[in-house]
C-alpha positions in Angstrom: 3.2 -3.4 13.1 6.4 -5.0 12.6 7.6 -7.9 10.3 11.3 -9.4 10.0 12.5 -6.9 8.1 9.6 -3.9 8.4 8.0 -1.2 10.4 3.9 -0.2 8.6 2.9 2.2 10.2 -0.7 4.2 10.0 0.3 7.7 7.7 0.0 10.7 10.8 1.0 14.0 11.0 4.2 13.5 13.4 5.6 11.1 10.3 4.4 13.6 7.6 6.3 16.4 9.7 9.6 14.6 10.0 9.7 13.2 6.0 8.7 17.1 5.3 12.3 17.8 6.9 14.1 15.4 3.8 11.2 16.4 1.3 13.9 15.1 -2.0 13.7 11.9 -0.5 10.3 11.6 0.2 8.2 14.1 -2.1 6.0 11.7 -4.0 4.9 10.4 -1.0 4.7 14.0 0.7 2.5 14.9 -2.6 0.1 11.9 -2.4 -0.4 13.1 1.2 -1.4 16.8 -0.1 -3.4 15.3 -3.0 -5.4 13.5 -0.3 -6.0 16.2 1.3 -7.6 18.6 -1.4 -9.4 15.8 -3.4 -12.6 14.6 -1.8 -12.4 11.4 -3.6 -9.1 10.2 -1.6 -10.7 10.9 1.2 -11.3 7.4 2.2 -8.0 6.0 2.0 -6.4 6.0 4.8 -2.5 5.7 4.2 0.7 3.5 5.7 3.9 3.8 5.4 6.5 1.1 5.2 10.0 1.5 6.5 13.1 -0.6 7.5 14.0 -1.1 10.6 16.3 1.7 10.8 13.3 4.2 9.2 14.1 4.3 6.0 10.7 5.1 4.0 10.6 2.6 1.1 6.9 2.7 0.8 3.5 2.6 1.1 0.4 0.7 1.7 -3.6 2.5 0.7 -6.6 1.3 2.3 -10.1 2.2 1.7 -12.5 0.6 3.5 -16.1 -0.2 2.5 -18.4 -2.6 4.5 -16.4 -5.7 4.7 -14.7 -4.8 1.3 -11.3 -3.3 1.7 -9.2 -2.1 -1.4 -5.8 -2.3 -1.4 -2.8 -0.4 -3.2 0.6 0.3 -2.8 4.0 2.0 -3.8 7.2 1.2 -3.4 10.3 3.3 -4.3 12.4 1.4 -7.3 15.7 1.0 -5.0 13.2 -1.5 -2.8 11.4 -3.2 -5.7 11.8 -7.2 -6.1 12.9 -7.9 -2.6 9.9 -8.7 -1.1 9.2 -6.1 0.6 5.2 -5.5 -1.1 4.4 -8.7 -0.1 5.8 -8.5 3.1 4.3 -5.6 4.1 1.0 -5.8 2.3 0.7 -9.4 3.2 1.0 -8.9 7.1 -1.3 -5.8 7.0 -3.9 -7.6 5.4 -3.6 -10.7 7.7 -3.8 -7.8 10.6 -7.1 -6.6 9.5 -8.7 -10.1 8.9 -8.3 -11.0 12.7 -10.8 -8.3 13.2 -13.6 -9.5 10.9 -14.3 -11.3 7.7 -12.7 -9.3 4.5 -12.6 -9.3 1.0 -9.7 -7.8 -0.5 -10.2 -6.0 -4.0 -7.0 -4.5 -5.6 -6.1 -3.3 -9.4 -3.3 -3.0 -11.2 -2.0 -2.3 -14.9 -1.8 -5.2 -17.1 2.0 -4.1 -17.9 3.0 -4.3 -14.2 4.2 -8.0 -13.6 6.2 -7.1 -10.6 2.5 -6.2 -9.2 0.7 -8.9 -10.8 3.4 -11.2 -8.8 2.8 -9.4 -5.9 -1.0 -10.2 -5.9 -0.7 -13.7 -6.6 1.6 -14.6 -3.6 -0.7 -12.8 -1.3 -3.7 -15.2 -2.8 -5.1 -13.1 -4.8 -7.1 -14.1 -8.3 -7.9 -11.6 -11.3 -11.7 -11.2 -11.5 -11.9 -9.7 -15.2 -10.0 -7.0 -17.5 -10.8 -3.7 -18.6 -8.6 -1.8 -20.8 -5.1 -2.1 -19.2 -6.4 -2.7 -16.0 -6.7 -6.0 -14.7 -9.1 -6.5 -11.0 -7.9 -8.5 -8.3 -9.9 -10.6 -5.7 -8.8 -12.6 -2.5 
């Protein structure tokens, strides 16, 4: 998939084997993939990865599907934060999978994290309830 600005594409092994060749600049995401593979309860997200158009990683997307629930998270490394990028990306992966079927779109984040909490409200999202630090997202 490709925006303005963006490549997201689905997390597979011919990606994972050329980040693994620059693992500085990509080991938290290169350790999320290894966590997800050794803990049974990630194994329902499936992953993307969001790059400029010259393949620069600069993040990712996590989806795990259930029924016609899908939650939704995301990272993004701190040179790309506040320029858009989340939304973009997030935004036109989650208008990707609603041309498919109906979709509810649940998402969390902590209480602290405005950038997120920003994030979430320009993709239409609304907070649910609170919990702790956490605050629940719905769209």
């Amino acid at each position: 998939m490709v925006t303005d600005r963006l490549c997201i594409r689905p997390l597979e092994q011919p990606w994972i084997n050329e980040m693994t060749a620059d693992y500085t600049a990509h080991q938290r995401l290169l350790n999320r993939v290894a966590k997800l593979s050794i803990d049974p309860t990630l194994a329902d997200w499936e992953m993307w990865m969001v790059q400029l158009k010259d393949r620069t990683y600069i993040g990712d997307i996590a989806l795990k599907r259930q029924h016609d629930t899908v939650e939704v998270g995301y990272f993004f490394q701190e040179d790309y934060r506040s320029q858009g990028y989340a939304t973009e990306s997030v935004g036109a992966l989650l208008n990707e999978l609603v041309q498919h079927a109906p979709v509810i779109f649940k998402a969390e984040c902590l209480k602290s994290n405005i950038a997120s909490q920003r994030v979430l409200g320009k993709l239409g999202f609304t907070v649910t309830h609170e919990d702790g630090n956490l605050m629940y997202w719905k769209k």
